[in-house]
C-alpha angles and dihedrals in degrees: 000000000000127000094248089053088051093050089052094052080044101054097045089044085058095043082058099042084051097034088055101037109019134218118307105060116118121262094265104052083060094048095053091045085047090051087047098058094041091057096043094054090058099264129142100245131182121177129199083012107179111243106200110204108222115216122189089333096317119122105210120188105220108165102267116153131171124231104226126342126204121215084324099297113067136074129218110189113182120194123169092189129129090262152342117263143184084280110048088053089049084052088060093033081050098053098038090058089041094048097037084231112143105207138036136163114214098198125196109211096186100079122095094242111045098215092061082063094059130092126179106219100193112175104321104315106082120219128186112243104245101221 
């Protein structure tokens, strides 16, 4: 499966989740929505997956997890804040580059139309899904 394919199945898992339960839930409520339907639609899915950064050789366990992780290439991150920023968009950059996957999704779940809380990171420019 490409990771085109999997942003599609993603982004129609998250319409659903928002559709169904609205904005002004916390992060992980989504995220747990979010794991449910992956699964559900026959994905290999691994939430709060540790991510290790690697510095001249050594391998250096900082606490970096990633939010939700898609047949081991692709990266989920769920947010239910006001808005995106600057940070939230170098934390996907960030785990994209520390994990070699190419494409991720960071989703905002707390906005009134769904498609307004998704960004595309591909690798490294950021572009907002048309839908």
């Amino acid at each position: 499966m490409t990771e085109n394919e999997i942003s599609q199945i993603v982004v129609d898992c998250a319409l659903k989740i928002h559709k169904t339960l609205g904005p002004g839930l916390l992060e992980s409520a989504y995220e747990e929505c979010l794991f449910f339907e992956l699964k559900n639609a026959g994905l290999f899915v691994e939430k709060q997956k540790a991510l290790p950064l690697i510095y001249e050789s050594v391998k250096l366990d900082v606490g970096y997890r990633i939010d939700i992780i898609i047949e081991k290439n692709f990266i989920v991150e769920v947010k239910s804040v006001e808005a995106l920023n600057e940070v939230h968009l170098a934390q996907v950059l960030t785990y994209l580059k520390l994990s070699n996957c190419k494409l991720g999704l960071l989703i905002n779940f707390n906005v009134k139309l769904i498609k307004d809380g998704i960004k595309r990171v591909i690798n490294g420019n950021l572009e907002q899904i048309e839908q």
